[in-house]
PDB file of N, CA, C and O in Angstrom:
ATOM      1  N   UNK A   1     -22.204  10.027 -24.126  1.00  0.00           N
ATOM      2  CA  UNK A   1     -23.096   9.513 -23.100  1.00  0.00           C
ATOM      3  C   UNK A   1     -24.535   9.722 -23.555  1.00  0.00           C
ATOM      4  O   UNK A   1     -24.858  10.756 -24.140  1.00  0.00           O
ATOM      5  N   UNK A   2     -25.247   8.919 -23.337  1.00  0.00           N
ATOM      6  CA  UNK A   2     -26.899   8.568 -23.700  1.00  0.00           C
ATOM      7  C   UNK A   2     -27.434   9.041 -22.368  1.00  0.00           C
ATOM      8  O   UNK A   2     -26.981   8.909 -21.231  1.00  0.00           O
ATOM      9  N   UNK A   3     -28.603   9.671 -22.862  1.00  0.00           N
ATOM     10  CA  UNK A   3     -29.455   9.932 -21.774  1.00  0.00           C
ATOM     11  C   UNK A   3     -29.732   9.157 -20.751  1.00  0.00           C
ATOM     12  O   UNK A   3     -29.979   9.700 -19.674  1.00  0.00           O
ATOM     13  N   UNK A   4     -29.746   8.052 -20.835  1.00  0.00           N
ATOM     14  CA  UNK A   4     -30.423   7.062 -20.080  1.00  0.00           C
ATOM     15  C   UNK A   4     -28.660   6.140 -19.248  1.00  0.00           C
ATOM     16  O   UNK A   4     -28.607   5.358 -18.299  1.00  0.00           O
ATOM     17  N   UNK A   5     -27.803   6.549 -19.897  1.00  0.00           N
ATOM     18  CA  UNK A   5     -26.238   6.372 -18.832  1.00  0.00           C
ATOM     19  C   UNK A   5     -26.204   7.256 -17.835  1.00  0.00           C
ATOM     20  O   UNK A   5     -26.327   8.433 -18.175  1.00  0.00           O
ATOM     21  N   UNK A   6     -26.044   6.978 -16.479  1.00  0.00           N
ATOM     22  CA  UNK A   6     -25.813   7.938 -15.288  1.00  0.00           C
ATOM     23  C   UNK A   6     -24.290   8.609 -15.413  1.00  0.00           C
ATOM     24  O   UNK A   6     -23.246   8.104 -15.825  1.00  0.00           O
ATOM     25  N   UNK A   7     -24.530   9.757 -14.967  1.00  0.00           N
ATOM     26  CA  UNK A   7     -23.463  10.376 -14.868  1.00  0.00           C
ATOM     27  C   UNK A   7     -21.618   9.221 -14.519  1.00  0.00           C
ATOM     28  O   UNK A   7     -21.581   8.181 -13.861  1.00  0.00           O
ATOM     29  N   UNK A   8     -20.859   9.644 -14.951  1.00  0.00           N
ATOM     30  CA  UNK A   8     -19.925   9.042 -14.382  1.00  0.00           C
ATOM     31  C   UNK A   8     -19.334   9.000 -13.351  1.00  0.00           C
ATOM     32  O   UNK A   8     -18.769   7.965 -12.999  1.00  0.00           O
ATOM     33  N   UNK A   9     -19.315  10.450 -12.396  1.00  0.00           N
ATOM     34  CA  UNK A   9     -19.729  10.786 -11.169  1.00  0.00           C
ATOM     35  C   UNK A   9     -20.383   9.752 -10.450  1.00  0.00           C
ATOM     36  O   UNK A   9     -19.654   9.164  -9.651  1.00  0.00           O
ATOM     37  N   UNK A  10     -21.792   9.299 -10.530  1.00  0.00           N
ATOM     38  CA  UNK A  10     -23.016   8.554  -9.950  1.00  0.00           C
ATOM     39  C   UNK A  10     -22.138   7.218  -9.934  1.00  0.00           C
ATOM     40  O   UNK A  10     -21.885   6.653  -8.870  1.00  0.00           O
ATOM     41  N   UNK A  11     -21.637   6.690 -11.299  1.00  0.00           N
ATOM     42  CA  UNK A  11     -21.292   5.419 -11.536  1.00  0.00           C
ATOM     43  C   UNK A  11     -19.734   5.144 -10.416  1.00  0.00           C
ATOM     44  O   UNK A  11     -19.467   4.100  -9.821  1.00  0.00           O
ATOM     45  N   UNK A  12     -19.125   6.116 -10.414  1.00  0.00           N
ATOM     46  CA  UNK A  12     -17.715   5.757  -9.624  1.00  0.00           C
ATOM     47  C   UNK A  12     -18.240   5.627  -8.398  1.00  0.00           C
ATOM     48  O   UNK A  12     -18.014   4.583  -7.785  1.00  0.00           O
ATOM     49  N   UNK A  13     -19.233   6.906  -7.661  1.00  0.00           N
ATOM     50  CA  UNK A  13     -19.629   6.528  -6.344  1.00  0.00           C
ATOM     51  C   UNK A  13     -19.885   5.663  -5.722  1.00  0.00           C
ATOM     52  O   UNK A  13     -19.589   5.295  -4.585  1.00  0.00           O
ATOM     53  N   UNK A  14     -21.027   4.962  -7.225  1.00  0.00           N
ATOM     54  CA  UNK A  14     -21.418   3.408  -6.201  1.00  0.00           C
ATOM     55  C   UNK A  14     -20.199   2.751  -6.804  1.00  0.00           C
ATOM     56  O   UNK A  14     -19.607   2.210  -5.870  1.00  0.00           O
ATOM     57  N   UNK A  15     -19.708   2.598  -7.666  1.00  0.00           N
ATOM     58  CA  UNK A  15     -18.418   1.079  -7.051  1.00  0.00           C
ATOM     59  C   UNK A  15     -17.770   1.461  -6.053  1.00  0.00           C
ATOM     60  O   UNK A  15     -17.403   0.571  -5.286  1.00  0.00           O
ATOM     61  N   UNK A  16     -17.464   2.682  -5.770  1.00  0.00           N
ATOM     62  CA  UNK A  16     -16.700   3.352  -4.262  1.00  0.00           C
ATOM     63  C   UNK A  16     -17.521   2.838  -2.954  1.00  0.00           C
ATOM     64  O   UNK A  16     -16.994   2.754  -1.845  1.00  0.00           O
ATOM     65  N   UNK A  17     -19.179   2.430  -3.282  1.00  0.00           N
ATOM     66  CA  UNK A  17     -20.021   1.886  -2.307  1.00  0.00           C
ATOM     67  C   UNK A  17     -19.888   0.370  -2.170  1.00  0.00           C
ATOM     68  O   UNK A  17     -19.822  -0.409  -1.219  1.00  0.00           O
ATOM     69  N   UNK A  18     -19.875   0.268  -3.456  1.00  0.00           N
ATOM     70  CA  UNK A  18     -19.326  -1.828  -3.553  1.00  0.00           C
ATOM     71  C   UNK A  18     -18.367  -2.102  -2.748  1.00  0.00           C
ATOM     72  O   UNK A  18     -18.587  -2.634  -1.660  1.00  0.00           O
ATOM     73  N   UNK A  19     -16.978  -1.732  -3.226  1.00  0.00           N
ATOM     74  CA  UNK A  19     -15.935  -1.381  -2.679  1.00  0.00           C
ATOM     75  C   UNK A  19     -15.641  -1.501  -0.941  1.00  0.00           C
ATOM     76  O   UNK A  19     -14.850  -2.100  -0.211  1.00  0.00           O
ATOM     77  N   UNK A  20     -16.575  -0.724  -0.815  1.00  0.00           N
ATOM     78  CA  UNK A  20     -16.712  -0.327   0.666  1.00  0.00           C
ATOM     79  C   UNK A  20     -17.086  -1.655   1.518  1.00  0.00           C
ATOM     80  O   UNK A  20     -16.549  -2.079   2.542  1.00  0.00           O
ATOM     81  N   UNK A  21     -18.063  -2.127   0.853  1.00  0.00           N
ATOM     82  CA  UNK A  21     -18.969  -2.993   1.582  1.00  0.00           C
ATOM     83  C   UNK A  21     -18.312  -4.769   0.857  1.00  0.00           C
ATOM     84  O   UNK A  21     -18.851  -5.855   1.071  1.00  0.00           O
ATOM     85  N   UNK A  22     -17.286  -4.566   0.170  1.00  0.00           N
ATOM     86  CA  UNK A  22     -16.262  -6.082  -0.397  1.00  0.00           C
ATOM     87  C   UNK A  22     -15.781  -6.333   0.723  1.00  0.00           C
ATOM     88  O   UNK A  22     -15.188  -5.451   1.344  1.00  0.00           O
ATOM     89  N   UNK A  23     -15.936  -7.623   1.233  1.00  0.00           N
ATOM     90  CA  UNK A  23     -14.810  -8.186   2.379  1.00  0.00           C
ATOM     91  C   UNK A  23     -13.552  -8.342   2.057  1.00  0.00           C
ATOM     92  O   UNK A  23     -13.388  -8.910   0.977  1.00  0.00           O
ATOM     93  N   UNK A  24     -12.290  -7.932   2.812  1.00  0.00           N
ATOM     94  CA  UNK A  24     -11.094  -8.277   2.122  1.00  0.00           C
ATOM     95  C   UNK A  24     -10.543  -9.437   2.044  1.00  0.00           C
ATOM     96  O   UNK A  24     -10.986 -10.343   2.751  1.00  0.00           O
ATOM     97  N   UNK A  25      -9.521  -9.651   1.221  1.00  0.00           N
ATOM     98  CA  UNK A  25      -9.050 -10.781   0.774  1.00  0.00           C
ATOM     99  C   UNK A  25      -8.083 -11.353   2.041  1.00  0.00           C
ATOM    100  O   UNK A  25      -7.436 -10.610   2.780  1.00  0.00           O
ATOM    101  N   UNK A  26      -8.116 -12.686   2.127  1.00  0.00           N
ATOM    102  CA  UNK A  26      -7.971 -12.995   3.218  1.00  0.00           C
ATOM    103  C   UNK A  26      -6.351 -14.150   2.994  1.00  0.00           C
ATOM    104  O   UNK A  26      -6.302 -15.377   3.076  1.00  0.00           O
ATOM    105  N   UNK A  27      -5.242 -13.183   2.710  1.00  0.00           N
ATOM    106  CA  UNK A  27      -4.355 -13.741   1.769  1.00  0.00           C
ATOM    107  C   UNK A  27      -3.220 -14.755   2.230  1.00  0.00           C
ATOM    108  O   UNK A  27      -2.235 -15.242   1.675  1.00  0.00           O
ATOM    109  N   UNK A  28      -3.951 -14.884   3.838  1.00  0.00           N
ATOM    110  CA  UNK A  28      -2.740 -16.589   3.822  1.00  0.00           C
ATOM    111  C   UNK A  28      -4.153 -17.392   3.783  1.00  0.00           C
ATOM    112  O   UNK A  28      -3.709 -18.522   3.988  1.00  0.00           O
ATOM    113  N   UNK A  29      -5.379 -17.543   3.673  1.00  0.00           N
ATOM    114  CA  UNK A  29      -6.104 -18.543   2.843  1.00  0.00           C
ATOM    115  C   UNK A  29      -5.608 -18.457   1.365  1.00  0.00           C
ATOM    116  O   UNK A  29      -5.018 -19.480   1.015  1.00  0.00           O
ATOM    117  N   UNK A  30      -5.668 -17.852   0.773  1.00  0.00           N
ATOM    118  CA  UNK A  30      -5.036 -17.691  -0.686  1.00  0.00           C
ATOM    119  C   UNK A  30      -4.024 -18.489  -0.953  1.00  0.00           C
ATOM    120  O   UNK A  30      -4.051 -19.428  -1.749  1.00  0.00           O
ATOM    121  N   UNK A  31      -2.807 -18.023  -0.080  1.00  0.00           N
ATOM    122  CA  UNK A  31      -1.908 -18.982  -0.008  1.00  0.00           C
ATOM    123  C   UNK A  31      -1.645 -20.375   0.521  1.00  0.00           C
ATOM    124  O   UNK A  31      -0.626 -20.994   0.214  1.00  0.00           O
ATOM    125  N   UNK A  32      -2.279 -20.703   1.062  1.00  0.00           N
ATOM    126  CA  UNK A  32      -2.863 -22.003   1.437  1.00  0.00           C
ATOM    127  C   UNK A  32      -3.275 -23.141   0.435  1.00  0.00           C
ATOM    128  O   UNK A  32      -2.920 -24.299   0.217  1.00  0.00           O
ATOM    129  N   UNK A  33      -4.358 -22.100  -0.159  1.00  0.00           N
ATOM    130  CA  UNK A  33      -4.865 -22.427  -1.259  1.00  0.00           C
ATOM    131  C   UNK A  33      -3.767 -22.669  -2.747  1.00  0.00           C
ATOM    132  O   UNK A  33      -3.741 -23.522  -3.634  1.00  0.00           O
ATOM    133  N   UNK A  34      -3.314 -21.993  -2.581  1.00  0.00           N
ATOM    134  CA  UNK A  34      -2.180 -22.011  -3.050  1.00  0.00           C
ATOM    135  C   UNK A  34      -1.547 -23.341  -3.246  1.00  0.00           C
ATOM    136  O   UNK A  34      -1.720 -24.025  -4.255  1.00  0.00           O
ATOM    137  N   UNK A  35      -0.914 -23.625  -2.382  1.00  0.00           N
ATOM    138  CA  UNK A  35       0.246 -24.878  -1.792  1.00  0.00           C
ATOM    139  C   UNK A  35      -0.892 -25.793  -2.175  1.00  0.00           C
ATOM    140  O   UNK A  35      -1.021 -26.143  -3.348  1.00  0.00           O
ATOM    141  N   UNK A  36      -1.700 -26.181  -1.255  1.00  0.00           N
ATOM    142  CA  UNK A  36      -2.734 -27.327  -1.464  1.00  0.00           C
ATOM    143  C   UNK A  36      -2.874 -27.554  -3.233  1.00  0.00           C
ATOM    144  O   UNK A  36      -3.142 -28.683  -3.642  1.00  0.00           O
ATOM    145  N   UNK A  37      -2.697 -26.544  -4.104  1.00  0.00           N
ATOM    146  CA  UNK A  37      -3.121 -26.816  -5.655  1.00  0.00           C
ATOM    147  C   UNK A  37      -1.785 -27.435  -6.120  1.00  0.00           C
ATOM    148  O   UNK A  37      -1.821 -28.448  -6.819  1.00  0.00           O
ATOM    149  N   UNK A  38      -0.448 -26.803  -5.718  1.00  0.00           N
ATOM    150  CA  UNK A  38       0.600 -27.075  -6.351  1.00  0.00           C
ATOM    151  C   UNK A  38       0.972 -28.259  -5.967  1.00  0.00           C
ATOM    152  O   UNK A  38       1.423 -28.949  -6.881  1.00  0.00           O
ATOM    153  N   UNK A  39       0.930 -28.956  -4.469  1.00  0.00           N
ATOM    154  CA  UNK A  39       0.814 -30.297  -4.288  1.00  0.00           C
ATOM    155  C   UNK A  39       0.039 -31.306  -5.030  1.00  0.00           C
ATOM    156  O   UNK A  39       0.353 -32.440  -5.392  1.00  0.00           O
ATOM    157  N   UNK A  40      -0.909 -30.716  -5.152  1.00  0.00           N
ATOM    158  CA  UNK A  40      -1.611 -31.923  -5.256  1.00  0.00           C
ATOM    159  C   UNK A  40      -2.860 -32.233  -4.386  1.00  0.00           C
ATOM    160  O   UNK A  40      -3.785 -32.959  -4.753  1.00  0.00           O
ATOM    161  N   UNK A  41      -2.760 -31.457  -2.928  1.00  0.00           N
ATOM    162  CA  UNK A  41      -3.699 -31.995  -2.152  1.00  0.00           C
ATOM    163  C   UNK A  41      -5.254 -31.434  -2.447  1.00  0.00           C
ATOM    164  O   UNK A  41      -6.298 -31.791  -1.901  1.00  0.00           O
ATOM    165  N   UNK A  42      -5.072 -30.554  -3.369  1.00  0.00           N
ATOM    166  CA  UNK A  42      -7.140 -29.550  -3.258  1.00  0.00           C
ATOM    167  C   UNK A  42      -7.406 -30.291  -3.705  1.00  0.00           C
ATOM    168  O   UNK A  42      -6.637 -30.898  -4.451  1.00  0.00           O
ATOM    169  N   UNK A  43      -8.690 -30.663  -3.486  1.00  0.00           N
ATOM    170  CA  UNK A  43      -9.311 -31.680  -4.343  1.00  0.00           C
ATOM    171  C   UNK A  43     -10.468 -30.653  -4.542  1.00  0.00           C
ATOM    172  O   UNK A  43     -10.748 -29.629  -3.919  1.00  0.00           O
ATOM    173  N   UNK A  44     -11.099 -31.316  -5.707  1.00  0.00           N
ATOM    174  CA  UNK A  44     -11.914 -30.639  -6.426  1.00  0.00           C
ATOM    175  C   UNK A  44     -13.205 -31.279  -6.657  1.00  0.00           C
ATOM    176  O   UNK A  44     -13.084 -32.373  -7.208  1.00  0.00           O
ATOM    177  N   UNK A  45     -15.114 -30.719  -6.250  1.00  0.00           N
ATOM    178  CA  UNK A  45     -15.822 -31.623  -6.373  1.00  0.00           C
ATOM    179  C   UNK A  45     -16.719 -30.668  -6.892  1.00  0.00           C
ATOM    180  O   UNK A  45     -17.300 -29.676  -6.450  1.00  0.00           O
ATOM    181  N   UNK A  46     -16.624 -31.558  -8.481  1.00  0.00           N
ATOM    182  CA  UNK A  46     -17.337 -30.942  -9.672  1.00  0.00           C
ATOM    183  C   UNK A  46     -18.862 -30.859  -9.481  1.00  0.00           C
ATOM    184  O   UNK A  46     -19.401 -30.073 -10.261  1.00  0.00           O
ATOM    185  N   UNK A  47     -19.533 -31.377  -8.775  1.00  0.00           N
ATOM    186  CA  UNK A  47     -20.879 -32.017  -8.256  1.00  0.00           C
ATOM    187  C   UNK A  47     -21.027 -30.634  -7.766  1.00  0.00           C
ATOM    188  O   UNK A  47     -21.834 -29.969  -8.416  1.00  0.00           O
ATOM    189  N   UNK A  48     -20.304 -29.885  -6.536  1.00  0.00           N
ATOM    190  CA  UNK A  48     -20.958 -29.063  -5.656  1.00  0.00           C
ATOM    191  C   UNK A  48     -20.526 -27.310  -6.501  1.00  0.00           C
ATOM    192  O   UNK A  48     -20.976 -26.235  -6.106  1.00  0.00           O
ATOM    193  N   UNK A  49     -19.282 -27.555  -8.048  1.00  0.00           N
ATOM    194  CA  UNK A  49     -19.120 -26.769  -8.349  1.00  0.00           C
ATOM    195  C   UNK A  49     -20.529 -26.389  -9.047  1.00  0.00           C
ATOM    196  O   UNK A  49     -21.078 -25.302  -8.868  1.00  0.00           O
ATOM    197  N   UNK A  50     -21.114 -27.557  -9.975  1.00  0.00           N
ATOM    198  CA  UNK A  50     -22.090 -27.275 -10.950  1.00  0.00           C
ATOM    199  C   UNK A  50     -23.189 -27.197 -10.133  1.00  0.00           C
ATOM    200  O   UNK A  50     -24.225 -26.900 -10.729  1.00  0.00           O
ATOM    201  N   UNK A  51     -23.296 -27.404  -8.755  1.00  0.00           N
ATOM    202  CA  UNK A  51     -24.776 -26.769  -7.647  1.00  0.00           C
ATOM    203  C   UNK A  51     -24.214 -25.673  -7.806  1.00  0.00           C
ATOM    204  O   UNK A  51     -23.858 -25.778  -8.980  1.00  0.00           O
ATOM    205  N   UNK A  52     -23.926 -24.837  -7.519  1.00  0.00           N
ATOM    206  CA  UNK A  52     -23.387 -23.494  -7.347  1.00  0.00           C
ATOM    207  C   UNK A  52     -23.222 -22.696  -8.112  1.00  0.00           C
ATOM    208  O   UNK A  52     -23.372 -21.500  -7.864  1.00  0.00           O
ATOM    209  N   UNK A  53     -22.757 -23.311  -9.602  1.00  0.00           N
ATOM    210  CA  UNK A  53     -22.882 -22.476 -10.950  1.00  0.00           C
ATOM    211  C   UNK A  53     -24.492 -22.410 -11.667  1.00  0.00           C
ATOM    212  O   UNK A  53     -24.834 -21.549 -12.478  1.00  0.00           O
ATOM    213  N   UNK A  54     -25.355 -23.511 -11.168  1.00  0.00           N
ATOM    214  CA  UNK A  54     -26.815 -23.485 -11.475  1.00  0.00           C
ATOM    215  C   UNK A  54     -27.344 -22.622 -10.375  1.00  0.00           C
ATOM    216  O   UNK A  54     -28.259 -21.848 -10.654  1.00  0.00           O
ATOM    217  N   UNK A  55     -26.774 -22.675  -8.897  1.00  0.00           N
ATOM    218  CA  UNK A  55     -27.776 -21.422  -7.978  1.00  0.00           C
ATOM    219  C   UNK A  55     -27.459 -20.109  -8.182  1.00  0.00           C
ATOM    220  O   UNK A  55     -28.280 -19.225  -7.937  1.00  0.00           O
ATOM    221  N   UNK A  56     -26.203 -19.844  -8.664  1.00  0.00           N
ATOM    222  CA  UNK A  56     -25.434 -18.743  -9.201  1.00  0.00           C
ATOM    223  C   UNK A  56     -26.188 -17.709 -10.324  1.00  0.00           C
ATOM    224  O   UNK A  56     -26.399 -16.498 -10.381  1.00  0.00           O
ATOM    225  N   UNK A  57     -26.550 -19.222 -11.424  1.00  0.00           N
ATOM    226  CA  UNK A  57     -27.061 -18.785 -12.870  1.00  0.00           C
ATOM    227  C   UNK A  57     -28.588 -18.412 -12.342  1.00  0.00           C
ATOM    228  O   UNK A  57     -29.101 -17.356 -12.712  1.00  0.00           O
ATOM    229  N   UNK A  58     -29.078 -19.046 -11.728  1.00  0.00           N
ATOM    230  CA  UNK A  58     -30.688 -18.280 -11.193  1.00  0.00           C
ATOM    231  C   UNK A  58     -30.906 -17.237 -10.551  1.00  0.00           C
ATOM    232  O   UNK A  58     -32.083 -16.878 -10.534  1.00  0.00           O
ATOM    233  N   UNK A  59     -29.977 -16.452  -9.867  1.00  0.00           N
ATOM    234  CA  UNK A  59     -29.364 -15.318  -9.191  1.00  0.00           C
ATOM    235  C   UNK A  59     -29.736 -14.194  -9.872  1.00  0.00           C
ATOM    236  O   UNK A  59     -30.479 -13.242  -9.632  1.00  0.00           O
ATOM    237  N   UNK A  60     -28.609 -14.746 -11.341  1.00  0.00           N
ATOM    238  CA  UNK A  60     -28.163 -13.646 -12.389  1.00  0.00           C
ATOM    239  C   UNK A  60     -28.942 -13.523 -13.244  1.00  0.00           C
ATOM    240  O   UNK A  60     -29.096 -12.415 -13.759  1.00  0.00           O
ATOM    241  N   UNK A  61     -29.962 -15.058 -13.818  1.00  0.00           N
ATOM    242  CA  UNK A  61     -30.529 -14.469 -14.960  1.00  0.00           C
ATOM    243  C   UNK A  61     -31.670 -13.350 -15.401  1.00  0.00           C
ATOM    244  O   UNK A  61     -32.459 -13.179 -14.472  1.00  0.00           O
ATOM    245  N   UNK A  62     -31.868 -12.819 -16.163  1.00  0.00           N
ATOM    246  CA  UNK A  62     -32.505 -11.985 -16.408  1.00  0.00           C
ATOM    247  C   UNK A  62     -34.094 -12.410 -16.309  1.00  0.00           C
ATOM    248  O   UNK A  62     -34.551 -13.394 -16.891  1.00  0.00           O
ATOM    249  N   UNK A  63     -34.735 -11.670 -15.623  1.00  0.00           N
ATOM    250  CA  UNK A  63     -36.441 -12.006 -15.609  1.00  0.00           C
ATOM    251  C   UNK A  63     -36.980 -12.143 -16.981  1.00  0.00           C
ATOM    252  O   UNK A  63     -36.495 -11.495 -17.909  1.00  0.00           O
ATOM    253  N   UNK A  64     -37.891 -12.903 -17.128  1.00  0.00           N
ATOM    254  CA  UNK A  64     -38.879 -12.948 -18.268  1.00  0.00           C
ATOM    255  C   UNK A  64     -39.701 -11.719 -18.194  1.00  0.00           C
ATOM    256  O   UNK A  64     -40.268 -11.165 -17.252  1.00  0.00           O
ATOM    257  N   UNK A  65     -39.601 -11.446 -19.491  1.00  0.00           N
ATOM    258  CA  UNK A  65     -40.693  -9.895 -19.685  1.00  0.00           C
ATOM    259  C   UNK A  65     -42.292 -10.389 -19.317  1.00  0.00           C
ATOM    260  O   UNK A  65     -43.215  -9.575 -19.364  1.00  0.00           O
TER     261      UNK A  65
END
């Protein structure tokens, strides 16, 4: 461990805080989701995926120094 890595202690706590604060999975949507793929019926709209992967990517990217 490097000086500048937090304890591992520190690090489990907060995902134990993430964790905490994750909504749970909501698993007959899942399954729903599910059926609808194996049919046939989800449809899929690439348009509102790639809005979402560009508001996503501005979220995440790293600031300019």
């Amino acid at each position: 461990m490097t000086e500048r890595e937090p304890p591992l202690n520190d690090e489990i706590a907060q995902l134990a805080r993430e964790l905490a604060i994750t909504p749970p999975i909501d698993e007959a949507k899942v399954a729903r989701v599910k059926a609808a793929i194996a049919s046939g019926q989800y449809r899929i709209d690439p348009d509102a995926i790639a809005d979402a992967l560009i508001r996503w990517s501005g979220q995440t990217a790293p600031s300019a120094p």
